[in-house]
LOTORKE-238222 format. One record per residue (C-alpha): residue in three letters; x, y, z negated. Coordinates in steps of 0.001 Angstrom, whole numbers, padded with zeros to 6 digits, always signed. Layout:
BEGIN
alaXYZ/...
//
This chain:
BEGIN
unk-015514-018672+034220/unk-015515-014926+035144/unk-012124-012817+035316/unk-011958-009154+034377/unk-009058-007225+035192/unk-008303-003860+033368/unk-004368-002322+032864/unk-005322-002633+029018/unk-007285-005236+026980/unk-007261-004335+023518/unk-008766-007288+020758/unk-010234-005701+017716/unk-012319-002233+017479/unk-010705-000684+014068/unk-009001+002060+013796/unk-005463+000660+015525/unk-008199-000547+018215/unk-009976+001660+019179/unk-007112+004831+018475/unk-005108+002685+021186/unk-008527+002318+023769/unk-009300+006525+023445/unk-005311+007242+024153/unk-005259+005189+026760/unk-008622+005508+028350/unk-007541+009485+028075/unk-004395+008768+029971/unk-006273+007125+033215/unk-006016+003850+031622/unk-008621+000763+032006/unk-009431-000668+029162/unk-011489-003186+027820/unk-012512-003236+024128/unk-013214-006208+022152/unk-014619-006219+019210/unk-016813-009061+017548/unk-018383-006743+015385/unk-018732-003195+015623/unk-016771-000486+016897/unk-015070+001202+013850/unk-014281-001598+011982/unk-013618-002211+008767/unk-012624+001132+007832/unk-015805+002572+009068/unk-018249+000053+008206/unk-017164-001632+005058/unk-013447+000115+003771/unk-012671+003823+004075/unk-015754+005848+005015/unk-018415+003845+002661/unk-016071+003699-000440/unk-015273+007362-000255/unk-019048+007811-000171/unk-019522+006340-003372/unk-016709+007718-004833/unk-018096+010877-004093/unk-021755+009844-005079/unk-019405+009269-008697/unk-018201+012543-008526/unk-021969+014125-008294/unk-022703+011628-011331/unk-019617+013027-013224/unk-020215+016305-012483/unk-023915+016051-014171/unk-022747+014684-017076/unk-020216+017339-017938/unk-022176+020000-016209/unk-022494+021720-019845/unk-018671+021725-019758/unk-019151+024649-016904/unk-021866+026567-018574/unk-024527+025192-016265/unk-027644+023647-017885/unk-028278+020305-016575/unk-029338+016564-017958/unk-028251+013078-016343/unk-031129+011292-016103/unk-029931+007900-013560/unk-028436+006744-011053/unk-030924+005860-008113/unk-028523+002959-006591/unk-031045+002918-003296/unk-030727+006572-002864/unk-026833+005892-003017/unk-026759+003184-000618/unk-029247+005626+001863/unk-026582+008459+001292/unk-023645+006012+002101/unk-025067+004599+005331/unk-026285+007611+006305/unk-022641+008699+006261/unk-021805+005741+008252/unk-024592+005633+010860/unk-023695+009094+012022/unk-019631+008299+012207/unk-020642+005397+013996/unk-022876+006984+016580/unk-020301+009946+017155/unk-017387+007111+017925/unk-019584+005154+020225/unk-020382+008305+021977/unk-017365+009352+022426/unk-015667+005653+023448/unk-018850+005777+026303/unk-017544+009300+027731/unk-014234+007950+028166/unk-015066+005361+029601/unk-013999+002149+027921/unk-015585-001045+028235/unk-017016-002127+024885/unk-016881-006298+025436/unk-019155-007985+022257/unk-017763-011258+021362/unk-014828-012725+019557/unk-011857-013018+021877/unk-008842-014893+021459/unk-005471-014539+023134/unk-005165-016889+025997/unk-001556-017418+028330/unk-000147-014523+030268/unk-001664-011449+028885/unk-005474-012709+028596/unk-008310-012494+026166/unk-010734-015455+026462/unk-014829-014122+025096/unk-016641-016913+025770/unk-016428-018081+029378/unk-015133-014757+030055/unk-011154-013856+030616/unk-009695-010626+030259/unk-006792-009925+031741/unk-004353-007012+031356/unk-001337-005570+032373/unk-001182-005334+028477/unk-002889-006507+025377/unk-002934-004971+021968/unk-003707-006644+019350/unk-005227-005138+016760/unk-007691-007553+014277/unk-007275-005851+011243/unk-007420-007634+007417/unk-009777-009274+005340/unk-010075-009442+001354/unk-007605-011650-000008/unk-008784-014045-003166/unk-006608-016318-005479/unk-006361-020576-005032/unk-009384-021740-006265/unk-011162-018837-006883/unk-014339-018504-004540/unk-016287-015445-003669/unk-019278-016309-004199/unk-022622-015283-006376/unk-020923-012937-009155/unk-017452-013346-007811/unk-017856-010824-005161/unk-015064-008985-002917/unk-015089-005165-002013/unk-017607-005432+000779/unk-020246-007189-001494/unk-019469-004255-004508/unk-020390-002272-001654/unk-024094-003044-001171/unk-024198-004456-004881/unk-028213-003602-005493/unk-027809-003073-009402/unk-025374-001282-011403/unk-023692-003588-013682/unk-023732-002993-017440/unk-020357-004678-017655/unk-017823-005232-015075/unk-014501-006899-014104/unk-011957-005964-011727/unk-009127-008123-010883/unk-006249-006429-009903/unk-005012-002711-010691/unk-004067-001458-007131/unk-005984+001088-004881/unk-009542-000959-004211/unk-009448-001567-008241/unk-009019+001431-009526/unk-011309+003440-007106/unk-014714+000900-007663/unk-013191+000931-011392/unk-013934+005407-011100/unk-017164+004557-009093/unk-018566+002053-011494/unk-017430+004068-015117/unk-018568+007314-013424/unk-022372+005511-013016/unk-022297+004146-016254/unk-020445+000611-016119/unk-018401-000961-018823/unk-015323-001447-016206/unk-012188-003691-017594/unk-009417-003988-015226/unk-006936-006994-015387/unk-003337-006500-013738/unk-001213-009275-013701/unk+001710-006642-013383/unk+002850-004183-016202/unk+001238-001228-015042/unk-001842+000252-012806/unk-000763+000859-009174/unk+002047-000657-009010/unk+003245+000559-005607/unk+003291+004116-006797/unk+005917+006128-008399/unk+006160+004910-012384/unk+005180+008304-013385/unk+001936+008102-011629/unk+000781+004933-013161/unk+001317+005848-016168/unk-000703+009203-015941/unk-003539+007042-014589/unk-003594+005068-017048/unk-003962+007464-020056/unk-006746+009106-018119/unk-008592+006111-017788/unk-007877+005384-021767/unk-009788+009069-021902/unk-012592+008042-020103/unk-013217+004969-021649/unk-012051+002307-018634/unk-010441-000638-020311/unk-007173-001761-018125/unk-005400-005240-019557/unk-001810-005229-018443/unk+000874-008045-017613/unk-001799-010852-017797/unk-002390-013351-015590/unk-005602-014558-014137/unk-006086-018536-014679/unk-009822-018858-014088/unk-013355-018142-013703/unk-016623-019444-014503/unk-019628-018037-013551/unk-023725-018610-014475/unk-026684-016679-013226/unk-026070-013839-016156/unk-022308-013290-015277/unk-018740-014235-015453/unk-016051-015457-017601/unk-012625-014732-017003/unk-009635-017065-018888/unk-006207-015437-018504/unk-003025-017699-018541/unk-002356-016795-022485/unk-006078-018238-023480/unk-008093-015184-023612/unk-011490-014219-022016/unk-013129-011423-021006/unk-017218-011361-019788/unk-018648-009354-017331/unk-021840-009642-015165/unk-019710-009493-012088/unk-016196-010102-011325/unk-014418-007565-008363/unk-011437-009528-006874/unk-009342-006793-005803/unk-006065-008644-004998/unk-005228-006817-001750/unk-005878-007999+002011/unk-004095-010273+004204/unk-003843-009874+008412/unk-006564-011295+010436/unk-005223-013665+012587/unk-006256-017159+011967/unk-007989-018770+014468/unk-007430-016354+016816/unk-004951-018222+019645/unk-002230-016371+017995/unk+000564-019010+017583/unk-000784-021235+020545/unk-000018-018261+023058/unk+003552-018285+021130/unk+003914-015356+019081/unk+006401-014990+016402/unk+003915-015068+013105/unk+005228-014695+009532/unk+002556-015608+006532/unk-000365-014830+009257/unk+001201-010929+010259/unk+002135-010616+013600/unk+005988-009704+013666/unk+006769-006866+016174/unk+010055-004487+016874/unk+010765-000811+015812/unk+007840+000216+018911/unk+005251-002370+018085/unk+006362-005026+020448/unk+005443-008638+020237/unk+007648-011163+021303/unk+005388-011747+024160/unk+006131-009735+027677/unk+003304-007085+028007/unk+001853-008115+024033/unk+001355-005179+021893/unk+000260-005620+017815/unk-000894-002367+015574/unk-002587-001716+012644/unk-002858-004625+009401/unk-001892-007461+011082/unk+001759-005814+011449/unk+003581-006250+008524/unk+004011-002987+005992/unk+001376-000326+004662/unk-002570-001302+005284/unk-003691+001845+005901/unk-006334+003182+008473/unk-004482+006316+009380/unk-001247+004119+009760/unk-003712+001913+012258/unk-004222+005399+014262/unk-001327+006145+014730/unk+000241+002652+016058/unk-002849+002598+018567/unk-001807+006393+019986/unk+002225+005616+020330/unk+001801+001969+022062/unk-001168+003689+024376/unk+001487+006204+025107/unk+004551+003674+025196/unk+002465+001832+028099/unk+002413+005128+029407/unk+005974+005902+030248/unk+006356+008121+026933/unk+008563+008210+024804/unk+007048+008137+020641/unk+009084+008334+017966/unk+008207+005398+015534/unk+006782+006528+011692/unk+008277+004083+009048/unk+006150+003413+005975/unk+007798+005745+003458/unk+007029+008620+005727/unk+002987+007678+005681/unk+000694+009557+003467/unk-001006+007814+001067/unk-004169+008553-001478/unk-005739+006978-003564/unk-009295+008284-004048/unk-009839+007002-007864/unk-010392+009787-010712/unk-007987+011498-010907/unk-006451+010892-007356/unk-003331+009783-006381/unk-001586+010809-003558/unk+002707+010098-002578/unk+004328+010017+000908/unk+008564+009541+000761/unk+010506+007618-001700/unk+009467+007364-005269/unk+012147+007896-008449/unk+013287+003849-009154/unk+013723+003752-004719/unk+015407+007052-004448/unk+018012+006512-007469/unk+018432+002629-005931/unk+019271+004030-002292/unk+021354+007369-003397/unk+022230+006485-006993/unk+020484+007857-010002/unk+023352+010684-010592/unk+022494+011677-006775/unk+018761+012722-006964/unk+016371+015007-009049/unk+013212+015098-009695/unk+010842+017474-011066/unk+007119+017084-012412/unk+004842+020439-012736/unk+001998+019824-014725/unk-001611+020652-013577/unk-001907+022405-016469/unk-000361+025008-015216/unk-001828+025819-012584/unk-005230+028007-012416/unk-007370+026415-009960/unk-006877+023041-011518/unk-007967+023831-014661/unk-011119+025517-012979/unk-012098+022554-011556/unk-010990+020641-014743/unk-008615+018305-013717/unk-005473+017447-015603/unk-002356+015526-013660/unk+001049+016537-012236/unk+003058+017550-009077/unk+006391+015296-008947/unk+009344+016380-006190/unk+012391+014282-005971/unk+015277+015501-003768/unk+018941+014566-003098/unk+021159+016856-005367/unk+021904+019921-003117/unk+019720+017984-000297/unk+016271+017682+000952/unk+012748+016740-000342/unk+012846+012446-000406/unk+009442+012281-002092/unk+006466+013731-003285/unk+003784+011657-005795/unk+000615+013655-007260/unk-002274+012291-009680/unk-005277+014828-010337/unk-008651+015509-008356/unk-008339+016529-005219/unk-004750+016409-004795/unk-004977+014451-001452/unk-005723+017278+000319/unk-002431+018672-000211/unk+000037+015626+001188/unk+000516+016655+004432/unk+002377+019307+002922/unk+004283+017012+001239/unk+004688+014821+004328/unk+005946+017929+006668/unk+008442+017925+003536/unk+009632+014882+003303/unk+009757+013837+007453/unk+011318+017133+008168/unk+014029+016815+005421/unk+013359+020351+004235/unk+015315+022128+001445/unk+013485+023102-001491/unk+015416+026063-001092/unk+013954+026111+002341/unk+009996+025666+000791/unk+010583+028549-002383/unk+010271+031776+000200/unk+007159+029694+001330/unk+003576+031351+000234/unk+000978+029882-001336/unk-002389+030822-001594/unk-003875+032158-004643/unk-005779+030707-006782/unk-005146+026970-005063/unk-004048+023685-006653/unk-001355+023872-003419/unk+000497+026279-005589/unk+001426+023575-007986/unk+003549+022229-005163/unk+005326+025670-004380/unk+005923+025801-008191/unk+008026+022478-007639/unk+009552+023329-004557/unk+010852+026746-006669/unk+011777+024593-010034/unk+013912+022267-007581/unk+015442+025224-006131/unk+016558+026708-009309/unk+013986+029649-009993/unk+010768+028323-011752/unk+008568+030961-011862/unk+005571+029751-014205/unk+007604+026896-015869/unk+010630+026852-017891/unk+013711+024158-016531/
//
């Protein structure tokens, strides 16, 4: 048994991973990497960067269709699902080979194998130990599935929709939240039957009520078939497809069924609660700076209880890299991360939405405004319908921001800088806007909010 010696050992390549192994490598850091797979992880290799690939692949498709819609002359003829898999891991090949470049020049030591965490700030791989001044966890998630209910053949999770090597004719999704409703886009867009079953009352449930319910008309437009407040009893499958039996007796069919119930933390098995660390349902339970309960333990990213989001991964690998540092970092709670949803139309909402901000100020203490997409120039070039919702505190600052239409995720970190600064909307009005830009939907809210709508009437 060998011993390697580095100031950080960090177990798990993802984003929290391998954000905290760059930080700290840039800081004059040793660190080892560990990473079973590949560097990137799941968002790289089977989450983020491939979905959005073939959500944009759906876009193209889309585009074709309604091309005549623009006054340009063109006929849909397939979809060439090899020639979409080639574009999507093209995409990922050359992300992949840019991030192992650049985790080379800084000199990190990538360490292959699956590593668990051993007694006094170790990582066992093998017959190899790793030990660090610190370790950072950071082992990401894995789909979640329902008791009794197998993936397997045409019960498949996200990563197997990803590689799928037909598209279905006819296609269920179970569950209504962000992986759902973005294959459900992909899928309609390349000419799937898609049925979505939610055992909740409403399509993304995490997002603001007004949002859901704007999604879900739009996919009533397109033709995407959602079944609300039913419950999923069971499935049945043959080599043609699946049936689905709901709790209240009815069936659905589909050639394949998409469990999309959301992903838990990736810890089993991994030496975890042997070492001692304070676990709660399999996440990793850490104070306000990311702190295990273990001297010198660090855990970021999906196994730490709260939003599973890469970007939220980056940014708990940069502030522990810099805590071990010396620095001081401000910790980011959940309401104050951006998040989008890349389904048609998009969804994106950082900050409080209406029900939270009237429960934690009182309905009679808040206000919130919704400019529709109609109204504004560039989004009805592009074609998109939707809204821009703003919710302050009466005579106070921006609490939340929540948008549904194409392309609006490029404009939350507008709506971030809002809501983490606690800006005024009388403070935004002055503010310019660009012209002709979907951002200006946002400066119409931040002017309705302030009292002087300009191409809206109060």
């Amino acid at each position: 048994m060998t011993t390697h010696t580095f100031d950080i050992v960090v177990l798990g390549a993802g984003s929290g991973g391998y954000a905290a192994a760059l930080r700290a490598a840039e800081l004059g850091k040793t660190v080892a990497l560990i990473e079973k797979d590949k560097v990137g992880g799941t968002c790289l290799h089977r989450g983020c960067i491939p979905t959005k690939a073939l959500l944009h692949s759906a876009e193209v498709a889309h585009t074709v269709k309604t091309a005549a819609t623009y006054g340009v002359t063109a006929s849909f003829d397939t979809v060439d699902i090899a020639g979409v898999h080639k574009y999507r891991d093209n995409i990922v090949a050359k992300k992949f080979k840019g991030l192992e470049g650049l985790v080379k020049a800084r000199g990190i030591t990538i360490v292959s194998g699956e590593g668990k965490l051993g007694a006094d700030r170790t990582v066992l791989v093998g017959d190899d130990v790793y030990q660090g001044e610190n370790v950072i966890l950071a082992t990401g998630s894995y789909s979640r599935s329902l008791p009794g209910l197998e993936i397997s053949g045409r019960v498949i999770a996200s990563e197997q929709a990803l590689t799928l090597p037909e598209i279905p004719k006819k296609v269920l999704i179970l569950g209504g939240g962000v992986i759902g409703v973005e294959f459900a886009s992909v899928w309609h867009a390349f000419g799937a039957e898609v049925t979505i079953i939610e055992a909740l009352d409403r399509l993304v449930p995490n997002e603001d009520a007004a949002v859901s319910k704007g999604l879900e008309r739009a996919f009533r437009r397109r033709g995407i078939t959602s079944k609300l407040g039913v419950r999923f009893q069971s499935a049945a499958q043959t080599d043609e497809g699946v049936t689905v039996t709901m709790e209240d007796g009815s069936t659905l069919e589909g050639d394949y069924l998409l469990v999309a119930v959301g992903r838990g933390p990736a810890t089993a098995g991994l030496g975890f609660e042997e070492a001692g660390l304070t676990m709660d349902r399999g996440f990793v339970i850490v104070d306000d700076e990311l702190r295990t309960n273990l001297p010198g333990v660090w855990a970021v990213g999906d196994i730490v209880p709260g939003l599973q989001l890469a970007h939220r991964g980056f940014q708990h690998g940069i502030a522990v890299a810099e805590r071990i540092d010396g620095q001081t970092v401000a910790s980011v709670p959940d309401n104050e991360v951006p998040k989008i949803t890349y389904c048609s139309p998009e969804i994106a909402s950082v900050g409080l939405n209406e029900a939270q901000a009237a429960e934690k100020y009182g309905a009679d203490k808040i206000k919130a405004y919704e400019f529709n997409l109609a109204g504004n120039a560039k989004s009805e070039i592009i074609g998109t319908g939707g809204f821009i919702k703003v919710i302050r505190e009466i005579d106070g600052p921006v609490i939340g921001v929540h948008m549904l239409g194409d392309r609006v995720g490029e404009m939350i970190t507008e709506g971030q800088l809002a809501v983490v600064w606690e800006a005024f909307p009388e403070d935004l009005a002055p503010l310019i806007h660009a012209h002709p830009t979907q951002s200006e939907a946002m400066g119409e809210a931040f002017l309705a909010l302030a009292g002087k709508p300009l191409h809206a009437l109060s």
